[in-house]
C-alpha positions as CSV (number, residue, x, y, z in Angstrom):
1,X,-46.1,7.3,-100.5
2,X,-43.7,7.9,-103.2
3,X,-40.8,5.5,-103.9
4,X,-37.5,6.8,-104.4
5,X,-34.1,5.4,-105.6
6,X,-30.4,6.3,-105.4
7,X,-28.2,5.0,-108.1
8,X,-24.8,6.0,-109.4
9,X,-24.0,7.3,-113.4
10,X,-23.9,4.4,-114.7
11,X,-27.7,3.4,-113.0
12,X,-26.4,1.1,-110.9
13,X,-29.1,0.8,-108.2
14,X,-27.8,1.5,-104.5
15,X,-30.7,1.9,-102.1
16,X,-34.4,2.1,-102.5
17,X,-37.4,3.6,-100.3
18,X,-40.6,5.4,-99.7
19,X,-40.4,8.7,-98.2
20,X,-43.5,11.6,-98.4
21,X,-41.2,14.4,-100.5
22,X,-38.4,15.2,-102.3
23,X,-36.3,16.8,-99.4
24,X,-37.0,14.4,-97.0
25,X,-35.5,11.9,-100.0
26,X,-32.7,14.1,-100.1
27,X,-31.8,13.9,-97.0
28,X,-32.0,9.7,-97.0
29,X,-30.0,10.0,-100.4
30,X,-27.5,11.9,-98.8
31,X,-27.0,9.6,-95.2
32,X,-26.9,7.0,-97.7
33,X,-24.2,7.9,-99.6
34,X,-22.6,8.6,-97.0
35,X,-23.1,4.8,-95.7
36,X,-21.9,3.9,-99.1
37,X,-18.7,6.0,-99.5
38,X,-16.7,3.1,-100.1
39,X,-19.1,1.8,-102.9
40,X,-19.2,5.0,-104.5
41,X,-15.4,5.1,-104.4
42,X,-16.3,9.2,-105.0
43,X,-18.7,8.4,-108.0
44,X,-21.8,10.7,-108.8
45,X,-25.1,9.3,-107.7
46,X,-28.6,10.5,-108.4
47,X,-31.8,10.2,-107.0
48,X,-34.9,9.1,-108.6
49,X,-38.7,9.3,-107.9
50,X,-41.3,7.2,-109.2
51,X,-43.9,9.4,-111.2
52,X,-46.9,6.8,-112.5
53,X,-44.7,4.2,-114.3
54,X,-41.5,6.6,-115.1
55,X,-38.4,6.7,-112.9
56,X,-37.7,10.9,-112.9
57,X,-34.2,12.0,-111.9
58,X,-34.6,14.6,-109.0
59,X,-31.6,15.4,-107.5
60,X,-27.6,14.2,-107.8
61,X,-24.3,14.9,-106.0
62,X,-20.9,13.6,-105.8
63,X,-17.6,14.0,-107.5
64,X,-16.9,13.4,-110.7
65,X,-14.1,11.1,-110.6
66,X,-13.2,8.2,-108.6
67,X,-10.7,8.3,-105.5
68,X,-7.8,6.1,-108.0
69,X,-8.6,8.4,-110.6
70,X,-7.5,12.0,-108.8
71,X,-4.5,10.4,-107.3
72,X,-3.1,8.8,-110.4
């Protein structure tokens, strides 16, 4: 079963699993950002699949800037 992993921009890794396709993936990237709102702090995040030995990027979401960021 493929092995996926959701990480912000800057690659920090958030949550990791196995999951038969890319839109079931999706939908465990999304729930778990939504766990993780606070850790995102409105970050983007992407999602990654692991083809052979290469970590692909497959899908993303998010805002752009942090929470601090559009209220300063």
């Amino acid at each position: 079963m493929p092995k996926y992993q959701l990480r912000t921009d800057d690659d920090e890794l958030l949550a990791e699993a196995e999951l038969p396709t890319d839109s079931k993936a999706m939908t465990w990237a999304v729930r778990q950002t939504t766990e993780l709102r606070k850790t995102l702090d409105g970050r983007r995040w992407q999602g990654h699949r692991l083809v052979g030995d290469v970590w692909e990027h497959r899908f993303g979401g998010g805002r752009g800037a942090s929470t601090q960021d559009a209220v300063a």
